[in-house]
C-alpha positions as CSV (number, residue, x, y, z in Angstrom):
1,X,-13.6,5.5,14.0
2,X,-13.5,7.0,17.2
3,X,-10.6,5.7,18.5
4,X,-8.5,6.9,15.6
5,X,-9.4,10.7,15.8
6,X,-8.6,10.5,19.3
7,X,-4.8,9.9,17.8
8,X,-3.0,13.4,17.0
9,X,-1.1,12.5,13.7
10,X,-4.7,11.0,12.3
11,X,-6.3,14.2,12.5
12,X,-9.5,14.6,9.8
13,X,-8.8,11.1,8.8
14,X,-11.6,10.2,5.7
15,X,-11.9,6.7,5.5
16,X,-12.5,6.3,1.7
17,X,-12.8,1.9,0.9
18,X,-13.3,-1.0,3.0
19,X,-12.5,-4.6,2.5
20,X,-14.1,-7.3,4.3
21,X,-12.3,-10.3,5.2
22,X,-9.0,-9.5,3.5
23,X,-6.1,-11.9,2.9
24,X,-2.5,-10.3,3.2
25,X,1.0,-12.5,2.1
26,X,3.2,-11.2,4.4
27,X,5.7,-13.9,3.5
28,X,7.2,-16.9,1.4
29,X,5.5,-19.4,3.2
30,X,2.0,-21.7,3.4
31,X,-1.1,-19.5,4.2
32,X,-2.1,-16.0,3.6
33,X,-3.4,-13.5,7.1
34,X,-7.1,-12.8,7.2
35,X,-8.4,-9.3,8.1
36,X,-11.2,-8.6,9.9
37,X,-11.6,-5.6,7.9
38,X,-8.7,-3.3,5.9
39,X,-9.8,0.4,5.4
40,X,-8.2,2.6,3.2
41,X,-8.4,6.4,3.9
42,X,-6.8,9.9,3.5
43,X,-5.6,12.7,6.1
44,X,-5.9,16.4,5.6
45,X,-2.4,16.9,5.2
46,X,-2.7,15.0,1.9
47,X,-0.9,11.7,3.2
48,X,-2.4,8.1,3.7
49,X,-3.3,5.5,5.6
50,X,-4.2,2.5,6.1
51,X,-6.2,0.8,9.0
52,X,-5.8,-3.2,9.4
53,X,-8.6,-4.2,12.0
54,X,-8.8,-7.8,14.1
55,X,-11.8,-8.3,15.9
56,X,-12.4,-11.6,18.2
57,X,-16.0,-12.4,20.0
58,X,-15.8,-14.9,22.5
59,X,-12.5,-16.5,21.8
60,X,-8.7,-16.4,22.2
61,X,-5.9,-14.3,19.9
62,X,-5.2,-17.6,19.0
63,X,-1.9,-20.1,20.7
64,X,0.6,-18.4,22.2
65,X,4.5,-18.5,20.6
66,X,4.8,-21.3,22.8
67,X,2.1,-23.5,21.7
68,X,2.5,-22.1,18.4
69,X,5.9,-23.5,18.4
70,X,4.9,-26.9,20.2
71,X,2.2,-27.5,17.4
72,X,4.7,-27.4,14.7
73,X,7.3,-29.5,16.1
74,X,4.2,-32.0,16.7
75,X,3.8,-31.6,13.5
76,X,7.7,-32.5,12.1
77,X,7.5,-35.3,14.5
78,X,4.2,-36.9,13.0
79,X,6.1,-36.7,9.4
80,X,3.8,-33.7,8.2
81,X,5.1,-31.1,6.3
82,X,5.2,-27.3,8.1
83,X,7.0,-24.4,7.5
84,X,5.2,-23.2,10.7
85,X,8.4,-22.9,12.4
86,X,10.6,-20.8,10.1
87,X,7.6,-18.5,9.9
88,X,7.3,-17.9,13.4
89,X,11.5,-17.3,13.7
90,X,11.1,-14.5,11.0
91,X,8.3,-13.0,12.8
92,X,10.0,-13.0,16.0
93,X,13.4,-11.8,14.3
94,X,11.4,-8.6,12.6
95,X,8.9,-7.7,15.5
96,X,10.5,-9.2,19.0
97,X,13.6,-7.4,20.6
98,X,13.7,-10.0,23.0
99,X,14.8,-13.6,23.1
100,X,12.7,-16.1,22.1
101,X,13.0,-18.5,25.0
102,X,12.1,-15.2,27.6
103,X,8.7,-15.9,29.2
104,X,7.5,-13.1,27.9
105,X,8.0,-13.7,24.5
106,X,6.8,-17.5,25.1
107,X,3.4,-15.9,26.4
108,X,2.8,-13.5,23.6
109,X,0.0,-14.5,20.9
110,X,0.9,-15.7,18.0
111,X,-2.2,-14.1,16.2
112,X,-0.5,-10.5,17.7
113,X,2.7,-11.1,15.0
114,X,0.8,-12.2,12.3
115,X,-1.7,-9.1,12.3
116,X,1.2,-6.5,12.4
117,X,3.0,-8.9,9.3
118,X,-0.3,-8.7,7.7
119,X,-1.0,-4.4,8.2
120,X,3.0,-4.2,6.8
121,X,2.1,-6.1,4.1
122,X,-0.9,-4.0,3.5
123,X,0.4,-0.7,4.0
124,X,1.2,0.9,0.8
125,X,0.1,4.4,2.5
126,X,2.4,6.7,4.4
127,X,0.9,5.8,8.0
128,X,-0.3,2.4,9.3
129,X,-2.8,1.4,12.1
130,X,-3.3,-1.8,13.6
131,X,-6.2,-2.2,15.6
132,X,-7.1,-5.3,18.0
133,X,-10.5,-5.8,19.6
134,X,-11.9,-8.4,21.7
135,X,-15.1,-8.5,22.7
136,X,-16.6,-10.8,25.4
137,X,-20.4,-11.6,25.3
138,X,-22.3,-8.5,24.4
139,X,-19.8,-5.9,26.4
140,X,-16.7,-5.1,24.2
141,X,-13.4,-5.1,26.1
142,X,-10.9,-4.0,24.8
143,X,-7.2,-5.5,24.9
144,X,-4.8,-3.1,26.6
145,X,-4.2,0.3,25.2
146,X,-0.7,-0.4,23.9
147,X,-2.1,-3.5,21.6
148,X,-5.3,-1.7,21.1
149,X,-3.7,0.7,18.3
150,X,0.1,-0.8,17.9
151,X,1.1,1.1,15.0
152,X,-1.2,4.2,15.2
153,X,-0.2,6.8,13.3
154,X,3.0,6.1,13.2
155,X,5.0,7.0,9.6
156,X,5.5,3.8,7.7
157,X,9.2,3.7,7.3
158,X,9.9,4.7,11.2
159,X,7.4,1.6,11.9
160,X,8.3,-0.4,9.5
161,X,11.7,0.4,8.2
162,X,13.9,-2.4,9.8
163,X,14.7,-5.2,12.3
164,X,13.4,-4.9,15.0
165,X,16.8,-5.5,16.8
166,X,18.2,-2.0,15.2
């Protein structure tokens, strides 16, 4: 909670519902994203928000794009079915103004694209907050400050209104 009313455009946010373990279909294909938690809450000015959480202890944001990738053309070349693939090409397409074969698109976690699809798929409010924590043994740690709250407090259709290319 703290780290939201330390953002200016979530002033006297109320957090009114809570949903553990939420699943979000943020697309066409296999496989629904699990929240941590999804809290839905209200701002003095009237407008709403919602607040998509991920929270890892002792382990990785999941495979990079890179392995992501690798795993899925594994996959085709084993004979099993995967639309892992396409899935990841749209998510790069909407979120990633780079191209895919940069290094630092390569690097990026997989698990980072599919938590912002998932808190766009979620947010029915006006405002939308995506929040990332790691924690490491007993000490929390969090990820750096621009992945800690990606889309905080940031009007729904500015963050979520178009290609990210545009």
């Amino acid at each position: 909670m703290g780290a939201l009313q330390e953002q200016p455009h979530l002033g006297g946010i109320r957090l009114a519902q809570a949903v553990v373990e939420r699943e979000s279909w943020f697309d066409s294909h296999a496989g629904p994203r699990n929240h941590e938690l999804v809290v839905h809450g209200h701002l003095d000015d009237g407008e709403t928000v919602i607040v998509c959480v991920e929270a890892k202890a002792g382990e990785d944001l999941d495979r990079t794009v890179a392995q992501y990738a690798k795993d899925a053309q594994n996959k085709h070349a084993r004979g099993e079915a995967t639309d892992a693939l396409e899935r990841l090409a749209a998510l790069l397409q909407r979120y990633v103004p780079y191209d895919p074969a940069e290094e630092r698109v390569r690097l990026m976690r997989y698990q980072l694209l599919s938590t912002l699809a998932g808190t766009e798929a979620e947010a029915t409010s006006t405002r939308a907050v995506m929040i990332m924590r790691e924690l490491l043994g007993n000490a929390p740690r969090a990820l750096p400050a621009q992945i800690h709250l990606v889309l905080a407090a940031v009007p729904r259709s500015a963050a979520l209104g178009g290609d990210a290319r545009d």
